[in-house]
Biopython code that builds the backbone (N, CA, C, O; Angstrom):
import numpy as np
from Bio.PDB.StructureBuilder import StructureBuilder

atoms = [
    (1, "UNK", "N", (-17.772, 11.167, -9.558)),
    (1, "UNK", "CA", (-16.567, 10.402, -9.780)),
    (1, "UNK", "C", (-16.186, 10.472, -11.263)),
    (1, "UNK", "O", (-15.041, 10.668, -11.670)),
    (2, "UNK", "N", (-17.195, 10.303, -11.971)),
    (2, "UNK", "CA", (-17.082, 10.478, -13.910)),
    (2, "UNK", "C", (-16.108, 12.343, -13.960)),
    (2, "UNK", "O", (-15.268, 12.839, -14.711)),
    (3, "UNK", "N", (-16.735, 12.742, -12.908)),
    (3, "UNK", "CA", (-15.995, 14.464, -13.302)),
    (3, "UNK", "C", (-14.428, 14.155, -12.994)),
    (3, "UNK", "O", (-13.741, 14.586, -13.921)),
    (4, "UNK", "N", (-13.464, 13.387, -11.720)),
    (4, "UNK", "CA", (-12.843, 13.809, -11.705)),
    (4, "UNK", "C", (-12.187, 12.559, -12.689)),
    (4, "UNK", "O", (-11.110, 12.796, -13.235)),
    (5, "UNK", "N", (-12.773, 11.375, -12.885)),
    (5, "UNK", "CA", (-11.876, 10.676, -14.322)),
    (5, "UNK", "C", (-11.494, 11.204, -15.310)),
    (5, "UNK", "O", (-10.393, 11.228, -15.861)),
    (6, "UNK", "N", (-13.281, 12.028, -15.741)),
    (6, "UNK", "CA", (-12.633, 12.806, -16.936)),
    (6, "UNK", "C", (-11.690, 14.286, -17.041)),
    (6, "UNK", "O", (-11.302, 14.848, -18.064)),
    (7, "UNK", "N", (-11.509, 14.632, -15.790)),
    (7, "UNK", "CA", (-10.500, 16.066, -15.497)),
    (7, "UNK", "C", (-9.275, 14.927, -15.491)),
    (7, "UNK", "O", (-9.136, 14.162, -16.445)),
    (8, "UNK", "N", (-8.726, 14.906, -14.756)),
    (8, "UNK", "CA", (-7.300, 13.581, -14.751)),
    (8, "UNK", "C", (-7.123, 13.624, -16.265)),
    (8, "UNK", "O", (-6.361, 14.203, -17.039)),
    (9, "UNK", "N", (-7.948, 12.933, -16.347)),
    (9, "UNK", "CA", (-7.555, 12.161, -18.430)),
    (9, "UNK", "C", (-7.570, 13.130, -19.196)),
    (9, "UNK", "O", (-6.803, 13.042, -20.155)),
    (10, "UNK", "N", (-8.363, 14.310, -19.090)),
    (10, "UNK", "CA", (-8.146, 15.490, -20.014)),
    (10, "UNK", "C", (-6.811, 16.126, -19.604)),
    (10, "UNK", "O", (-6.082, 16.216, -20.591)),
    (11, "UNK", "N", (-6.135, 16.686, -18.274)),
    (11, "UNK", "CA", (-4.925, 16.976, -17.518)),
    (11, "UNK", "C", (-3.718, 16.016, -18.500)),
    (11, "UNK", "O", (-2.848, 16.311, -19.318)),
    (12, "UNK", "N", (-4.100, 15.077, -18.051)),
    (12, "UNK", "CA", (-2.836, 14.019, -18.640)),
    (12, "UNK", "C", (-2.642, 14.100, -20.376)),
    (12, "UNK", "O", (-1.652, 13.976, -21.098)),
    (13, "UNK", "N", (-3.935, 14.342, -20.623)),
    (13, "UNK", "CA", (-3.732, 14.434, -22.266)),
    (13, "UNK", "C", (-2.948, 15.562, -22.499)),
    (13, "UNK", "O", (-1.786, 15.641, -22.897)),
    (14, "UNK", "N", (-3.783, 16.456, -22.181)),
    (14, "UNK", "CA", (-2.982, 18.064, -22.695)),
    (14, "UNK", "C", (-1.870, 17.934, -21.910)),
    (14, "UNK", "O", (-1.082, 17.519, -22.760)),
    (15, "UNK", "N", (-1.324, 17.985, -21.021)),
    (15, "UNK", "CA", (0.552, 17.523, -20.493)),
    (15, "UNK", "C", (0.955, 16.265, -21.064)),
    (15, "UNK", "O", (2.075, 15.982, -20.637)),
    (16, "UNK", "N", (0.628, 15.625, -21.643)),
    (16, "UNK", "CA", (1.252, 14.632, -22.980)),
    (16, "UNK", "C", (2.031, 15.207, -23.609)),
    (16, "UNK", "O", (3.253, 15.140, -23.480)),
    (17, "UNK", "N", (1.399, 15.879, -24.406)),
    (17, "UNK", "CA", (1.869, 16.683, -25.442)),
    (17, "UNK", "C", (2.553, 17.219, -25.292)),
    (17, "UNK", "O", (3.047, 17.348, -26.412)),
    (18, "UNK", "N", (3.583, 18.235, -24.079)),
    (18, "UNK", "CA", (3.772, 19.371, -24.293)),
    (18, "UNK", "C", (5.154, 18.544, -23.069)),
    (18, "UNK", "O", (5.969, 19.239, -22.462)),
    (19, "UNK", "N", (5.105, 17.157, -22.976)),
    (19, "UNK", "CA", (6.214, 16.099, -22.294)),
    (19, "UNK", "C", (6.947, 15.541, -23.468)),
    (19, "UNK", "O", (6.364, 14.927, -24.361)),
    (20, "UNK", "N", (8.076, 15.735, -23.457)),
    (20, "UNK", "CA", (8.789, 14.793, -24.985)),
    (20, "UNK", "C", (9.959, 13.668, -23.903)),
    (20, "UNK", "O", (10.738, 13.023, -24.605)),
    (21, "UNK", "N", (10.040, 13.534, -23.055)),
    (21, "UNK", "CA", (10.813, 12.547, -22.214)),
    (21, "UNK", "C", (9.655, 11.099, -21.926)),
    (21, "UNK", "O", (8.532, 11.146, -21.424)),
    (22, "UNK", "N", (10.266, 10.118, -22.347)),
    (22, "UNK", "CA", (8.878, 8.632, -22.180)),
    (22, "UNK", "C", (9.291, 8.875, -20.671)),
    (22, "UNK", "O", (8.295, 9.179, -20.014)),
    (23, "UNK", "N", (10.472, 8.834, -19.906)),
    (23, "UNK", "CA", (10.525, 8.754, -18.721)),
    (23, "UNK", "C", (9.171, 9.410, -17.693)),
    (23, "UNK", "O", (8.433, 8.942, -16.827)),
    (24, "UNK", "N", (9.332, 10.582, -18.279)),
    (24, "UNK", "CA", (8.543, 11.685, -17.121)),
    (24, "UNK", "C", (6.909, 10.963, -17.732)),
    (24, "UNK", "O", (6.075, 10.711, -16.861)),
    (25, "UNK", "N", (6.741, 10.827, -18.421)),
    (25, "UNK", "CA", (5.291, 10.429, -19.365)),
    (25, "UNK", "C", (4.783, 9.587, -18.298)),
    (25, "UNK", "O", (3.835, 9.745, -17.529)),
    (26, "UNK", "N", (6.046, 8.203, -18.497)),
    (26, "UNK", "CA", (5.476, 6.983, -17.551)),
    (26, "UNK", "C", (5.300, 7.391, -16.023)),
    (26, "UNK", "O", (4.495, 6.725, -15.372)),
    (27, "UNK", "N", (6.120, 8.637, -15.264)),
    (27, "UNK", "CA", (5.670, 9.128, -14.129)),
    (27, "UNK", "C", (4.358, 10.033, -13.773)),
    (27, "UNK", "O", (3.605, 10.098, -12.802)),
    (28, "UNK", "N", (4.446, 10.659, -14.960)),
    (28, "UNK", "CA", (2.791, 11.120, -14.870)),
    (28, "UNK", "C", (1.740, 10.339, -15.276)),
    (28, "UNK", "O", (0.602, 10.729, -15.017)),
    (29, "UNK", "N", (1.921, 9.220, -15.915)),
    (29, "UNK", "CA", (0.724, 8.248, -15.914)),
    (29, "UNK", "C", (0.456, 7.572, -14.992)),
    (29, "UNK", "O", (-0.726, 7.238, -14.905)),
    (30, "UNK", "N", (1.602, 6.997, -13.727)),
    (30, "UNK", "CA", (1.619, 6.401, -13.204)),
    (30, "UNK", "C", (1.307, 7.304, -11.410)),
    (30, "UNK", "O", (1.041, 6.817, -10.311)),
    (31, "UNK", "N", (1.462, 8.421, -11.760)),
    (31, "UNK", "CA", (0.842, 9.442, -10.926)),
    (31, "UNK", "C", (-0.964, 9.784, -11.103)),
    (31, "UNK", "O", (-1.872, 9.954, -10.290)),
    (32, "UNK", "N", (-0.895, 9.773, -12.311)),
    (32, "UNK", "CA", (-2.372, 9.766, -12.649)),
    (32, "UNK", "C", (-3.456, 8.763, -12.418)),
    (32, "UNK", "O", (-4.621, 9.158, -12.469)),
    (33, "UNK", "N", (-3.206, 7.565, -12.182)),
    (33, "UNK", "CA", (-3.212, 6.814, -12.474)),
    (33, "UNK", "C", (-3.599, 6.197, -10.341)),
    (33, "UNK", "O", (-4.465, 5.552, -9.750)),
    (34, "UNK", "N", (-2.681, 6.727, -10.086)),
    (34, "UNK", "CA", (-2.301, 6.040, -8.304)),
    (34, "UNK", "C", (-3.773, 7.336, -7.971)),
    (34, "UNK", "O", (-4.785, 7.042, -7.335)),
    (35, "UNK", "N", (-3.492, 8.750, -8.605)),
    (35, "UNK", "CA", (-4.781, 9.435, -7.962)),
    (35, "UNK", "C", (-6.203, 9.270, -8.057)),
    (35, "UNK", "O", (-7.071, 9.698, -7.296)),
    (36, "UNK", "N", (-6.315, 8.575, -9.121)),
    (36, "UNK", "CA", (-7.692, 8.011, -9.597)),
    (36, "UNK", "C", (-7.925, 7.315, -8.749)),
    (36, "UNK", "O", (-8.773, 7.569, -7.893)),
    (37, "UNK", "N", (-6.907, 5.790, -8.796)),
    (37, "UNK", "CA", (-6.925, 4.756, -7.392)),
    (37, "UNK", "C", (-7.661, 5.028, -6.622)),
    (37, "UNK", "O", (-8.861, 4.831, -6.432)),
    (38, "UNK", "N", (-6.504, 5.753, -5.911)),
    (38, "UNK", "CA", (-6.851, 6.505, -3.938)),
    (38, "UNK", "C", (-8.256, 6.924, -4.379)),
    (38, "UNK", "O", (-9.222, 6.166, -4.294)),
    (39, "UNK", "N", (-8.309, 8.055, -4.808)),
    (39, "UNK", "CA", (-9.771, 8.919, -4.906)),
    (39, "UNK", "C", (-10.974, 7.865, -5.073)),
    (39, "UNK", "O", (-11.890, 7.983, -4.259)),
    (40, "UNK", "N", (-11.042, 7.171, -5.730)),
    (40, "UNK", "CA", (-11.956, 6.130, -6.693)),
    (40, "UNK", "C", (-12.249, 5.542, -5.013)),
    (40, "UNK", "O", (-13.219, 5.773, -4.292)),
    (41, "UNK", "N", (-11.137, 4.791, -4.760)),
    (41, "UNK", "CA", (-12.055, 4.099, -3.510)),
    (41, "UNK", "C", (-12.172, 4.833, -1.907)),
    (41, "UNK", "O", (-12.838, 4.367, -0.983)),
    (42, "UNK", "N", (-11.396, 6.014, -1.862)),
    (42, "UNK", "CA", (-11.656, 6.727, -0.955)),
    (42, "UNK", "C", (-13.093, 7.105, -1.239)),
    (42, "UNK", "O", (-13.915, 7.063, -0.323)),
    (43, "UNK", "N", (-13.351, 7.381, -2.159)),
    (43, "UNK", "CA", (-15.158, 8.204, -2.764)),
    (43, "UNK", "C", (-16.341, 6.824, -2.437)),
    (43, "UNK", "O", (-17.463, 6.814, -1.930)),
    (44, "UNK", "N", (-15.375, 5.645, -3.052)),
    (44, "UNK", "CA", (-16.348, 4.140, -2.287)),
    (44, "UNK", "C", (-16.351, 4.180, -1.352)),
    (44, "UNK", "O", (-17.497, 4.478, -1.013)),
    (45, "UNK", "N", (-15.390, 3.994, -0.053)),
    (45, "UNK", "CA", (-15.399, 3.877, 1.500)),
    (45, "UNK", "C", (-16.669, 4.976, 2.060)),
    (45, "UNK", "O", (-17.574, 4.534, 2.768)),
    (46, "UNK", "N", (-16.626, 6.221, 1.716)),
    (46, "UNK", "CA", (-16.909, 7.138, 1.874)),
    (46, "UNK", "C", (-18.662, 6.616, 1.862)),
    (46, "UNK", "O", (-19.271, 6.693, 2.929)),
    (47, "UNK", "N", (-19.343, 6.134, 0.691)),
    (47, "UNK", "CA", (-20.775, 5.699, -0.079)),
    (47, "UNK", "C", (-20.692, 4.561, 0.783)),
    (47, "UNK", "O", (-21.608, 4.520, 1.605)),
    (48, "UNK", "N", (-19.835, 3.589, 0.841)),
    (48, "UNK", "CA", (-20.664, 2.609, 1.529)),
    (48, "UNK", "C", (-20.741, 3.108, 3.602)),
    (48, "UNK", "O", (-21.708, 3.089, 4.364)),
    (49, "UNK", "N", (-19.758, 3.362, 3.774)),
    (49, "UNK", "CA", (-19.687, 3.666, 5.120)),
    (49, "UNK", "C", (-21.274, 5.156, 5.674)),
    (49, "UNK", "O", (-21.643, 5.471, 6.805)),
    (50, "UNK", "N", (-21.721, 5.619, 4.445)),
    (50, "UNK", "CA", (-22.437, 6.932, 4.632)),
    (50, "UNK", "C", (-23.642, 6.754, 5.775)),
    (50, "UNK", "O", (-24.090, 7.640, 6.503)),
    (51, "UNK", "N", (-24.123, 5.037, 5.706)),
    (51, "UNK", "CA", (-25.433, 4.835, 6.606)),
    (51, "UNK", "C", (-24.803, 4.994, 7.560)),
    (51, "UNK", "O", (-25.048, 5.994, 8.235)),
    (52, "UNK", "N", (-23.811, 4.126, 7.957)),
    (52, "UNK", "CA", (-23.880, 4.079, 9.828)),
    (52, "UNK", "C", (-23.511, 5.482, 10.235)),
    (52, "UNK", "O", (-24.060, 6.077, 11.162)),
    (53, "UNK", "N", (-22.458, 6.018, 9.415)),
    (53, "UNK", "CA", (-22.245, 7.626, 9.874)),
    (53, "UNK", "C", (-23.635, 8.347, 9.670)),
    (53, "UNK", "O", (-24.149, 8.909, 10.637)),
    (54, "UNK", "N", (-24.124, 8.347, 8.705)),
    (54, "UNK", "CA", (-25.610, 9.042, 9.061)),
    (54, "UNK", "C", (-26.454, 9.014, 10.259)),
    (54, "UNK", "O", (-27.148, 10.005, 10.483)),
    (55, "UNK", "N", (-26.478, 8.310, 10.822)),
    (55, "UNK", "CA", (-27.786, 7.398, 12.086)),
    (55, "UNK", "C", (-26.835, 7.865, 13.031)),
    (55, "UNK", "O", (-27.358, 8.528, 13.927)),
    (56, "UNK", "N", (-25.204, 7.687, 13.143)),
    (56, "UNK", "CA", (-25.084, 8.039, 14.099)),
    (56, "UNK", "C", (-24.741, 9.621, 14.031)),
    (56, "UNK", "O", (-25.752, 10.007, 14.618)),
    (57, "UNK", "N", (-24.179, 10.566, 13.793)),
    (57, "UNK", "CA", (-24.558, 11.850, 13.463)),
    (57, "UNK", "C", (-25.653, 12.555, 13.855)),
    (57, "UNK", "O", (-25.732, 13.268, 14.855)),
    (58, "UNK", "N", (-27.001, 12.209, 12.560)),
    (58, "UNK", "CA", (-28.697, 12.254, 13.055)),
    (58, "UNK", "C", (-28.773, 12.456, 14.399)),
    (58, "UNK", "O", (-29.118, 13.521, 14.913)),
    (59, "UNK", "N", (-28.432, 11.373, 15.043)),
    (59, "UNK", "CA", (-29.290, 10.263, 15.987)),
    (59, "UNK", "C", (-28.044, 11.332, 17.311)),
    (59, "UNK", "O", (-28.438, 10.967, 18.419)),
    (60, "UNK", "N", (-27.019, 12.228, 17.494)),
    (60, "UNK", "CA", (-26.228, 12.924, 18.328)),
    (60, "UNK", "C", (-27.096, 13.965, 18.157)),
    (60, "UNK", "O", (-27.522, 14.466, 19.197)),
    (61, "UNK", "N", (-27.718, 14.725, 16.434)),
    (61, "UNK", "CA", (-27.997, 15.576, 16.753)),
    (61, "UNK", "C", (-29.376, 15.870, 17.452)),
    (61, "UNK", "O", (-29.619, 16.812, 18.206)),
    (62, "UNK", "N", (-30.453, 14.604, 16.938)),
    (62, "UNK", "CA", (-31.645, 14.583, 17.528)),
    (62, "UNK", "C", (-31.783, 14.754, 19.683)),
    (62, "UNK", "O", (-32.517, 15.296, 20.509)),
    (63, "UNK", "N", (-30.942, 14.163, 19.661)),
    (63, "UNK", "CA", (-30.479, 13.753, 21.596)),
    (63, "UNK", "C", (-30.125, 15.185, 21.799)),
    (63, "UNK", "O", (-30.390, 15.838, 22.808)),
    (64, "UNK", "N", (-29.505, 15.604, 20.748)),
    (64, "UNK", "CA", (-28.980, 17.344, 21.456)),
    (64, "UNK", "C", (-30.038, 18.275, 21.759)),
    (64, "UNK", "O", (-30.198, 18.850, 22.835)),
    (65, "UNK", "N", (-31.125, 18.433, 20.167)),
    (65, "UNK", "CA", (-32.123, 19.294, 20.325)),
    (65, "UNK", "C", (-33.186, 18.774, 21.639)),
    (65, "UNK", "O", (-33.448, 19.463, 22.625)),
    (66, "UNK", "N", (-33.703, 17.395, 21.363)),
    (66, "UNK", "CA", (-34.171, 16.674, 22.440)),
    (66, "UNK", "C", (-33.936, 17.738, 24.023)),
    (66, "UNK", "O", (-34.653, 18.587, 24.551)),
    (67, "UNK", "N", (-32.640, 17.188, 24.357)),
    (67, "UNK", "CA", (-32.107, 17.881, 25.643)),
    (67, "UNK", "C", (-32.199, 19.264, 25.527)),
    (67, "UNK", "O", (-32.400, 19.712, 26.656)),
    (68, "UNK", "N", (-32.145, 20.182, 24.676)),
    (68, "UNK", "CA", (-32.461, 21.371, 24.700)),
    (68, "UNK", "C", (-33.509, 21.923, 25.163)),
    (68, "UNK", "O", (-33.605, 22.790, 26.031)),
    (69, "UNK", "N", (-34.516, 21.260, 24.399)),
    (69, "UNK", "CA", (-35.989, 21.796, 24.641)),
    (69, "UNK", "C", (-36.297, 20.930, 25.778)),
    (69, "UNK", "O", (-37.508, 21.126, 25.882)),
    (70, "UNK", "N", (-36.014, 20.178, 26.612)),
    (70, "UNK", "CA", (-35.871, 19.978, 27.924)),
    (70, "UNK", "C", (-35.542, 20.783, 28.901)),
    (70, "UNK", "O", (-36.138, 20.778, 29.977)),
    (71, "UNK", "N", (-34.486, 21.615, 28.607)),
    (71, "UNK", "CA", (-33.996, 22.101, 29.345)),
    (71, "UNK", "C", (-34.704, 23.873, 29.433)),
    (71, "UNK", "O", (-34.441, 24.698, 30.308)),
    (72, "UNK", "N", (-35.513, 24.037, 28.397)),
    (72, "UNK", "CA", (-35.428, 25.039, 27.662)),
    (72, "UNK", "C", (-37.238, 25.034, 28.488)),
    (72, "UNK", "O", (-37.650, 26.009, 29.118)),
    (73, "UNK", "N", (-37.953, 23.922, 28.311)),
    (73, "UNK", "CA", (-38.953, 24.583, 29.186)),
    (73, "UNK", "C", (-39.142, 23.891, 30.535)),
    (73, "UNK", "O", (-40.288, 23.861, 30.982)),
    (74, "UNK", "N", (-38.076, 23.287, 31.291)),
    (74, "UNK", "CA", (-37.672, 23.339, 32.644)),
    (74, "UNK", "C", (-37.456, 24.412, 33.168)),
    (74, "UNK", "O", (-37.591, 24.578, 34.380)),
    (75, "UNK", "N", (-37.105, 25.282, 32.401)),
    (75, "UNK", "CA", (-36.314, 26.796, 32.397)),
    (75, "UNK", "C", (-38.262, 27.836, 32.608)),
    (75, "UNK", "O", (-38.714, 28.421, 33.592)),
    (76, "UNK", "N", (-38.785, 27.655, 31.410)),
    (76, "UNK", "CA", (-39.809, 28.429, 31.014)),
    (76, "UNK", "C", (-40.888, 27.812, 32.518)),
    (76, "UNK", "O", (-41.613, 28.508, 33.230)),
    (77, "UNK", "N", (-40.672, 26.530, 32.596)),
    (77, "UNK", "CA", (-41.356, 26.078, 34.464)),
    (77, "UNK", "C", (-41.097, 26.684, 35.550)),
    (77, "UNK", "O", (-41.902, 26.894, 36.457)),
    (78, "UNK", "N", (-39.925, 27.007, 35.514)),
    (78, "UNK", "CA", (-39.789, 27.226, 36.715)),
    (78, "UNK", "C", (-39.726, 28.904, 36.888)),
    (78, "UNK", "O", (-40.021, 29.474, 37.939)),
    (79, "UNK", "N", (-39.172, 29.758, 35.343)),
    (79, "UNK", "CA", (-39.822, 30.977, 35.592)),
    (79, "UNK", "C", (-41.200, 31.141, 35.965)),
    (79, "UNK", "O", (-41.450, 31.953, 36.856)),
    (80, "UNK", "N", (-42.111, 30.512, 35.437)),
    (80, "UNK", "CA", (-43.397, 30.720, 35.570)),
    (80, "UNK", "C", (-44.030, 30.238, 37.148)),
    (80, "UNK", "O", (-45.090, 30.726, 37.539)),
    (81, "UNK", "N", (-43.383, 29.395, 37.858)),
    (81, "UNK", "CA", (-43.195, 29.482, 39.509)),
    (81, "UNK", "C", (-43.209, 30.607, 40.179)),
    (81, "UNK", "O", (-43.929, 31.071, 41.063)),
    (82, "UNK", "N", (-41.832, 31.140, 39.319)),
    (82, "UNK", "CA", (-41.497, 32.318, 40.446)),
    (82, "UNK", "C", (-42.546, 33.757, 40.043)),
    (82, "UNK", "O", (-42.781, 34.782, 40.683)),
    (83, "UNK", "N", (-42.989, 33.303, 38.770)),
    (83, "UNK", "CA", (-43.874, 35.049, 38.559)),
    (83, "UNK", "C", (-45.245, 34.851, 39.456)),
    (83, "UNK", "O", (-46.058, 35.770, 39.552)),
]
sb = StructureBuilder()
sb.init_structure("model")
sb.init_model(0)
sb.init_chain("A")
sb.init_seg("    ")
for serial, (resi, resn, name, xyz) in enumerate(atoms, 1):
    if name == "N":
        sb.init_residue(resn, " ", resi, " ")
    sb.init_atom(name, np.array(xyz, "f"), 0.0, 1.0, " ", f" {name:<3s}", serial, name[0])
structure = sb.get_structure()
């Protein structure tokens, strides 16, 4: 999160300079400014929400392999029937 504060604020600095209208200034600060926002707590939602999405994720993929290798020497059983 420190990387993309300090990209933004370095962006905004160097296009400072090279802006001579206060108008457009106050729109790119105020653009800069709304993206930090969003990002900043989209990147929070994201950290706090990470457990329950983890466990449940994990916990789909564990049930998958699970059922696989179920199926996988049900398979290897019942060849070994027929040989």
């Amino acid at each position: 999160m420190a990387v993309l504060w300090c990209t933004v604020l370095f962006v905004l600095y160097m296009v400072w300079q090279a802006v001579p209208d206060p108008t457009i200034r106050l729109v790119l600060s105020c653009a800069a400014g709304a993206v930090l926002v969003f990002n900043t707590a989209s990147i929070g939602a994201m950290i706090r929400h990470y457990k329950e999405d983890k466990d449940f994720i994990y916990g789909l993929d564990i049930k998958h392999l699970d059922a696989a290798r179920e199926v996988r020497a049900e398979q290897s059983r019942t060849a070994a029937q027929r040989a």
